[in-house]
N, C-alpha and C positions, 0 to 999 in steps of 0.2 A: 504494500500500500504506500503511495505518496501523499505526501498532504502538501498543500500551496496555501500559504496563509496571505491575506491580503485585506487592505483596507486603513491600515494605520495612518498617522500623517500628526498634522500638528492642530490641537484642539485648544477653545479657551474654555475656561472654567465655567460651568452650567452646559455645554454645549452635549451634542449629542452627536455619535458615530457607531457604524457598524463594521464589525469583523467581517471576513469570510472565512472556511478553510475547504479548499476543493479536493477532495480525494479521488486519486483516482487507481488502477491496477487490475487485477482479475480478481484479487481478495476482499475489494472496497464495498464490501456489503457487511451486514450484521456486524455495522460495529458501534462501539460505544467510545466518544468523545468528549474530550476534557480541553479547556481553554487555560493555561496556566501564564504566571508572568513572573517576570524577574525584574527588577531596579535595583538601580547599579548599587552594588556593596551587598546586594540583600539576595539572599535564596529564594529557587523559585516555590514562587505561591499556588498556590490552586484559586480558580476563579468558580469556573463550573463543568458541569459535563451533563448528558444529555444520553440516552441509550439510544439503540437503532428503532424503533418504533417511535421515540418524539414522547413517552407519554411518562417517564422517568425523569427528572432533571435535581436539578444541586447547587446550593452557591453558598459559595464562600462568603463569610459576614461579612467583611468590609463593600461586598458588591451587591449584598441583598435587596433587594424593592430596587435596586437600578439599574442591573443587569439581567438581559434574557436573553438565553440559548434557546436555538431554536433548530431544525432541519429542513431539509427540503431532499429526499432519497431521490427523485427523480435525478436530480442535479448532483446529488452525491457532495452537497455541501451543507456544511454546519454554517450560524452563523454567529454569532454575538454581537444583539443588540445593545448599546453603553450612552446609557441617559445620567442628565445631571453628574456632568465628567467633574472631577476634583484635581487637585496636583498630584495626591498622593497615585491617581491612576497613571502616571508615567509610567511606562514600561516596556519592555521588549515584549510582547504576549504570544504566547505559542501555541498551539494546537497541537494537539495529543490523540492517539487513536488506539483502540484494542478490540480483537475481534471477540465478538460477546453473544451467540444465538440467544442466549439464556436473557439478555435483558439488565445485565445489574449495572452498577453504574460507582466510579470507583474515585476518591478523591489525594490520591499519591500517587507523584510521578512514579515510583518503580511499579505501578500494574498498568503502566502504558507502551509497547513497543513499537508505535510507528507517531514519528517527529515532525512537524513542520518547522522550517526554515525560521519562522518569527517575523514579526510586523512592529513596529517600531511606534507607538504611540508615545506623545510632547503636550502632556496640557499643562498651560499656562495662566497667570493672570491678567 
């Protein structure tokens, strides 16, 4: 599986942006995805994740009530919607993938084995 994560860029505070991550392979099905970030100095975080059905999801408390993960299988892409952005949301933000028929939904990097590249999120004041 690959993932292509896209969407980053530079944001001001209150503003609103959205992730992509596009999978693609012969295995990019039944999986379960996780949106994590890292800022500089600091380890990466868990944000959310989402299983392959859409009806499983997760957030990590600092992004609760503003952040929604969402899918679209057709397109074989996750997204992450990011409302009411703050500074502390800078981040490098990555998308995470693990092939999951069962449905569960997992919030540590080590139960993820396929990586995107990372999207480079700048909000400011």
């Amino acid at each position: 599986v690959q993932l292509q994560a896209s969407g980053g860029g530079l944001a001001q505070i209150g503003d609103s942006l959205r992730l992509s991550c596009a999978g693609s392979g012969r295995t990019a099905s039944y999986l379960t995805n996780a949106w994590f970030r890292q800022a500089p100095g600091k380890g990466r975080e868990f944000v959310a994740t989402i299983n392959w059905t859409g009806r499983s999801t997760y957030y990590g408390d600092s992004v609760k009530g503003r952040f929604t993960i969402s899918r679209d299988n057709a397109k074989n892409t996750v997204y992450l919607q990011m409302n009411n952005l703050n500074l502390e949301d800078t981040a490098v933000y990555y998308c995470a993938a693990k092939r999951d028929a069962a449905g569960d939904i997992y919030i540590t990097t080590r139960r993820y084995n396929y990586w995107g590249q990372g999207t480079q999120l700048t909000v400011s004041s």
